[in-house]
C-alpha positions as CSV (number, residue, x, y, z in Angstrom):
1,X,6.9,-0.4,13.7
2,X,8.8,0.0,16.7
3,X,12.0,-2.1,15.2
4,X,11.6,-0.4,11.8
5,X,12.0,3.1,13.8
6,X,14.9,1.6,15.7
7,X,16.9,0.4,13.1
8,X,16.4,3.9,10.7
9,X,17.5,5.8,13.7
10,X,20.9,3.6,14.5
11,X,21.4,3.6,10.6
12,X,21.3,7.2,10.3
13,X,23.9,7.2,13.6
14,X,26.8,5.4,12.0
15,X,26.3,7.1,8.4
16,X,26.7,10.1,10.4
17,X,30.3,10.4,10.1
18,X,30.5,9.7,6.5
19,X,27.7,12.3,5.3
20,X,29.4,14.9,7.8
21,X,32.7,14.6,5.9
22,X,30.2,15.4,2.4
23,X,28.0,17.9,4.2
24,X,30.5,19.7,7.0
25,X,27.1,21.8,7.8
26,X,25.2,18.7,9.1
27,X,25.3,18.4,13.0
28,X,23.9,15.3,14.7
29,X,20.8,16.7,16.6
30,X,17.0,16.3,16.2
31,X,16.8,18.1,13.3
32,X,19.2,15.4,11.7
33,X,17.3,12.4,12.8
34,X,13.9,13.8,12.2
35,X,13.9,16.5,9.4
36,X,13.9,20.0,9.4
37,X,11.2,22.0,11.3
38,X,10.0,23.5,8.0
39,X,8.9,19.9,6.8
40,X,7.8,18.5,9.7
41,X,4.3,18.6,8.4
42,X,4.8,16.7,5.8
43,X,6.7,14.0,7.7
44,X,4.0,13.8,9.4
45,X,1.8,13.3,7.4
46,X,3.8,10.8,5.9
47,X,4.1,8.7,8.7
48,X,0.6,9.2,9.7
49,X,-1.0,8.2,6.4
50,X,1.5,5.2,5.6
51,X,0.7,3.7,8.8
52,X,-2.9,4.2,8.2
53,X,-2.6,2.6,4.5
54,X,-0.2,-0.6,6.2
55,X,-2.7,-0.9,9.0
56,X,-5.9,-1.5,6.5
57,X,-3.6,-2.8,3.4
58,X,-2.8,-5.5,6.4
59,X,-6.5,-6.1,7.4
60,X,-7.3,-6.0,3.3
61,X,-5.1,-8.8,2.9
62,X,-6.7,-10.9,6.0
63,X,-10.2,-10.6,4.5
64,X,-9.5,-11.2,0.5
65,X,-7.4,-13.4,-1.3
66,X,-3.5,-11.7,-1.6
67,X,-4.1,-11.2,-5.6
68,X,-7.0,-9.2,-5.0
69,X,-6.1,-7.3,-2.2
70,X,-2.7,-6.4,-4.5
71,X,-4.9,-5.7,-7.2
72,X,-6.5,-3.0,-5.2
73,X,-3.6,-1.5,-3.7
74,X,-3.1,-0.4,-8.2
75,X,-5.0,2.1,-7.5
76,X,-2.9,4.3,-5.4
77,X,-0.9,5.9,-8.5
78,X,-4.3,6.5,-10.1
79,X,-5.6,8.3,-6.8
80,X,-1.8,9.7,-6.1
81,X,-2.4,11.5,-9.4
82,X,-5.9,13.2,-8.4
83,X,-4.3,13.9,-5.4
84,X,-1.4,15.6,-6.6
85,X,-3.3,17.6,-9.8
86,X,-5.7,19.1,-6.7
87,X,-2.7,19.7,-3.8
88,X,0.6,20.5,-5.7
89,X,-0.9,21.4,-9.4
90,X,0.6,18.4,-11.7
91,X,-0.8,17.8,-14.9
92,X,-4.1,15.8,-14.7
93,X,-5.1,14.7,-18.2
94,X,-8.1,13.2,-20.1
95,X,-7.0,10.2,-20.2
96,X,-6.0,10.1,-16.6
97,X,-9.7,10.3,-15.7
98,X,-10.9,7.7,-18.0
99,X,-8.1,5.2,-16.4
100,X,-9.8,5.8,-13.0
101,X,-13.0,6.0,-14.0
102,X,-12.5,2.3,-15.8
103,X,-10.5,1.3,-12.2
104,X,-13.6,2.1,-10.5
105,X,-15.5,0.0,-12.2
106,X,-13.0,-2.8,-11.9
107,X,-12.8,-2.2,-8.2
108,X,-16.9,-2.1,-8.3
109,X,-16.7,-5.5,-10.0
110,X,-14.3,-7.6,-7.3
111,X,-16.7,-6.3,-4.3
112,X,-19.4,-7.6,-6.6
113,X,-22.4,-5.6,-4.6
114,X,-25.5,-7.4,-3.9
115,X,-28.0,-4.6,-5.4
116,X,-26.1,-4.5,-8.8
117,X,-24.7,-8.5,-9.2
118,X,-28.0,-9.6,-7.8
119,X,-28.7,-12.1,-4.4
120,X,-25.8,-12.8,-2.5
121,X,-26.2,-16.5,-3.1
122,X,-25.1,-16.2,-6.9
123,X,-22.1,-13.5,-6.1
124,X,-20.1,-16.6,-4.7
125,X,-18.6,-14.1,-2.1
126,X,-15.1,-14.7,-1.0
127,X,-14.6,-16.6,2.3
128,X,-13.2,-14.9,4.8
129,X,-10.7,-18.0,6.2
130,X,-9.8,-17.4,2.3
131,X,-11.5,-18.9,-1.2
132,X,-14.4,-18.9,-2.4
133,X,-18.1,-20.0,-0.7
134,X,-19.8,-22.9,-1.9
135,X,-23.0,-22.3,-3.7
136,X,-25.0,-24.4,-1.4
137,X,-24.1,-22.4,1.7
138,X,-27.1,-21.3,3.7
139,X,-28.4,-17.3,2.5
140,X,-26.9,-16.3,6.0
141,X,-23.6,-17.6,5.7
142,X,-22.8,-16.2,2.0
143,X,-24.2,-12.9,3.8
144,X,-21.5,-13.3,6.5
145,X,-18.7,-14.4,4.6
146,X,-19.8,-11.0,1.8
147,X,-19.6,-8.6,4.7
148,X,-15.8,-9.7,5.3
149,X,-15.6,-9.5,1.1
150,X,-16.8,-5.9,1.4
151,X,-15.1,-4.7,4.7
152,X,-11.9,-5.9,3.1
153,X,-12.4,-4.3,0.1
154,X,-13.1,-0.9,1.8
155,X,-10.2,-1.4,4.0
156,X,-7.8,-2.0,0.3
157,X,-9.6,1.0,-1.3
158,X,-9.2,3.3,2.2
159,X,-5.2,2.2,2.1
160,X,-4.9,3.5,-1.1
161,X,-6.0,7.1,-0.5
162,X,-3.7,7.0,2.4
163,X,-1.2,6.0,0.3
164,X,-1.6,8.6,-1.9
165,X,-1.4,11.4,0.6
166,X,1.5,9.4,2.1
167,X,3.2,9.8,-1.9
168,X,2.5,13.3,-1.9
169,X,3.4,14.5,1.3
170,X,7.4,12.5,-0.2
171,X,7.2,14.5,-3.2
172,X,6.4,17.8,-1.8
173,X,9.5,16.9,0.7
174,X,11.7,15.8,-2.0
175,X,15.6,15.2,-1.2
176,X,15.5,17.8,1.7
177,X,15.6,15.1,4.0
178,X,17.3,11.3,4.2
179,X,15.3,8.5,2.7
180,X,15.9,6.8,6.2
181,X,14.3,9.8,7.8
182,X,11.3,9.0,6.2
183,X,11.1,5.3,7.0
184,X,11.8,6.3,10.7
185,X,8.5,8.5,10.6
186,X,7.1,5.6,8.8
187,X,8.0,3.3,11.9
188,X,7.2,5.8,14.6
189,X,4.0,6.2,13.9
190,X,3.2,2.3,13.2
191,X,4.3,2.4,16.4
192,X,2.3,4.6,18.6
193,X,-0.7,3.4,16.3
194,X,-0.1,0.2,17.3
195,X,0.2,1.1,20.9
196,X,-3.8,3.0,20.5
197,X,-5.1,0.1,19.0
198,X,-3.7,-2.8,21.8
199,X,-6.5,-2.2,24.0
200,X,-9.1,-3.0,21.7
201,X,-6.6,-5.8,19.9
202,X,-4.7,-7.4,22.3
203,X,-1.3,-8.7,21.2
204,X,-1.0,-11.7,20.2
205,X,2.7,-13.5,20.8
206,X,4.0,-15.9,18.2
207,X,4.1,-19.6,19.9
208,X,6.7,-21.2,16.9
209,X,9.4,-20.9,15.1
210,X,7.6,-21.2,12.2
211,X,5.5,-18.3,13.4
212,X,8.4,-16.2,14.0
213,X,10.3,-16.8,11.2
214,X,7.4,-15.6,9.4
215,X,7.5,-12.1,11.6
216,X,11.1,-11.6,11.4
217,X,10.0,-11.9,7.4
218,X,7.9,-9.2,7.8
219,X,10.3,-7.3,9.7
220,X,13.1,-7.6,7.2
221,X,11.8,-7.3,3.8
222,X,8.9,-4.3,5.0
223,X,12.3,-2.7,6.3
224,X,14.1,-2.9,3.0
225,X,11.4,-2.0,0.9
226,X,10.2,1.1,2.5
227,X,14.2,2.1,2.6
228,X,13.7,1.2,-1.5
229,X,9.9,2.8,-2.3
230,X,10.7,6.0,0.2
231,X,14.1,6.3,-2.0
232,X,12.6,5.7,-5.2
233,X,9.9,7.9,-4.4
234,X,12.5,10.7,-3.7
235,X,14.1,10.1,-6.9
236,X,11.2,9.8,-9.6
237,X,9.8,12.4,-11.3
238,X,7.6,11.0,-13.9
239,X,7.0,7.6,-12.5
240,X,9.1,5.5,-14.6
241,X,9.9,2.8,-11.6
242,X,5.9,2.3,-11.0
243,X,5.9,-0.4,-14.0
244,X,7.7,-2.5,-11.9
245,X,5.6,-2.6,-9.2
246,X,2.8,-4.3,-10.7
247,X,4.9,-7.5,-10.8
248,X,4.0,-7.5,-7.4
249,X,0.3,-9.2,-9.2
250,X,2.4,-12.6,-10.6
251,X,3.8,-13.4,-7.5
252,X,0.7,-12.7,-5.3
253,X,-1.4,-15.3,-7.9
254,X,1.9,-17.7,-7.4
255,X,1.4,-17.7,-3.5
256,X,-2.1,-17.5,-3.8
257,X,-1.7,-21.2,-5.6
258,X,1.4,-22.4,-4.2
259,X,1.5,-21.3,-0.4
260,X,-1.9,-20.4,0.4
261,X,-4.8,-22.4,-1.1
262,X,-6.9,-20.2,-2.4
263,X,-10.4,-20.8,-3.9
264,X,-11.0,-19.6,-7.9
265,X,-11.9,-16.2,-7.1
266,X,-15.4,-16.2,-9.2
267,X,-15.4,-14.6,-13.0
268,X,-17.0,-10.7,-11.9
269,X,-13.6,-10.7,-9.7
270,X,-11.2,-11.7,-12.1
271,X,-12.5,-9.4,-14.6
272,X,-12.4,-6.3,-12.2
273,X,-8.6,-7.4,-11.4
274,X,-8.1,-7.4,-15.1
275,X,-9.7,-4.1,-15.4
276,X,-7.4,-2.6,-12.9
277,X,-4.3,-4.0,-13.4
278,X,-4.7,-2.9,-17.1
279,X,-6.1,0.5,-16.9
280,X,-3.4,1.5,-13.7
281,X,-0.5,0.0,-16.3
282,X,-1.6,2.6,-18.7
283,X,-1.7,5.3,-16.6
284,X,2.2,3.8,-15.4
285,X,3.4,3.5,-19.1
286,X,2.2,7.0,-20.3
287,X,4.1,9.0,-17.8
288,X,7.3,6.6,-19.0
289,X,6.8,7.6,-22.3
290,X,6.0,11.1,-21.5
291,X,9.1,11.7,-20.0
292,X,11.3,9.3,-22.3
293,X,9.8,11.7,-24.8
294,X,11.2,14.5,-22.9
295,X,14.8,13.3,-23.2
């Protein structure tokens, strides 16, 4: 968090020279590194809830296999939607409703809750060092390893309404400010959540180079894409560019096979992923052929 606010803010430095020769009004004070005073409650909000989503999309992705847990995190359009038909008045249709209704059940279906799915000893409850349980566990252990199913699904579905407020507060900001504004916010507030939470999570200091290559990973490509989604998110008006985001599902399966050796997530699971990967790809595909219409 700390490095991603770093790195906006010396960005933001050296383009300051070229966006003052565009804009002779900007002048290189606070207001130009963290938004005007009359949107400061929506950048924070922005930074607040996307470190809130990252912090539980994060834990989400501990506790359930990566497919799943970017199978939940489909739902954010759907509750982004809801969100934004209640806060800022955009059209909320029929068919809108029915998508999350049917994503509800699909998110209902990978938690796979005892008292609807019967005994927990059938469910075949996700592991929580990844995969699925063996059959012939003991009752308590299939318990254990369904409360890390469930608290991870709760932390995926939580990230999502964060999310959602996080989109929201970017729309109702709009191009006022600089994309890299936003990620600075973004990284600020990682940061001093981060700094609350080390007393009751110590850190913990990669020991390899294999460990922190994997961190600087991390670093880089969650840099880039939040300079890419905060941009994008500036830009889009009908959400055209959220189709693409569900490629995110094929290479999540690919490293959930190839990289990380996951267990066949059992059939209620895959048929709740299926349920919301298809009914958040309608919702995605109407509003690109609403406003294609449009044109």
């Amino acid at each position: 968090g700390f490095i991603q606010f770093l790195l906006a803010i010396l960005i933001l430095y050296f383009l300051f020279p070229s966006r003052h020769k565009s804009d002779p009004s900007l002048s290189l004070n606070l207001s130009y590194f963290f938004g005007p005073r009359k949107h400061l409650f929506f950048l924070f909000l922005r930074g607040a809830c996307g470190s809130a989503a990252m912090l539980l999309y994060y834990f989400a992705i501990v506790h359930l296999p990566l497919s799943v847990a970017v199978v939940i995190s489909f739902l954010s359009p759907i509750f982004t939607g809801i969100l934004a038909a209640v806060s800022i008045h955009e059209k909320y249709e029929v068919t809108d409703a029915l998508a999350a209704l049917g994503s509800f059940i699909g998110v209902v279906f990978v938690a796979e809750p005892p008292f609807i799915f019967g005994p927990l000893s059938s469910a075949l409850p996700f592991d929580p060092e990844f995969g699925v349980s063996d059959s012939s566990n003991s009752s308590a252990a299939n318990h254990s390893t369904y409360l890390f199913k469930l608290f991870g699904v709760a932390a995926g579905l939580s990230s999502t309404v964060f999310t959602a407020v996080a989109y929201v507060s970017i729309r109702q900001i709009g191009t006022a400010v600089h994309h890299l504004v936003l990620v600075a916010w973004m990284g600020g507030s990682a940061a001093l959540v981060s700094l609350f939470l080390e007393p009751f999570s110590p850190w913990v200091v990669p020991q390899t180079w294999k460990e922190w290559t994997w961190l600087s990973g991390v670093v880089v490509f969650g840099f880039s894409g939040q300079i890419f989604l905060n941009r994008g998110l500036q830009l889009e008006k009908a959400g055209k560019a959220t189709t693409v985001t569900y490629c995110q599902l094929l290479f999540a399966v690919f490293y959930d096979v190839a990289f990380l050796g996951m267990g066949v997530p059992s059939l209620w699971t895959m048929l709740g992923m299926a349920l919301i990967t298809v009914f958040a790809l309608f919702v995605a595909l109407r509003k690109y052929y609403e406003a294609t219409k449009k044109k």
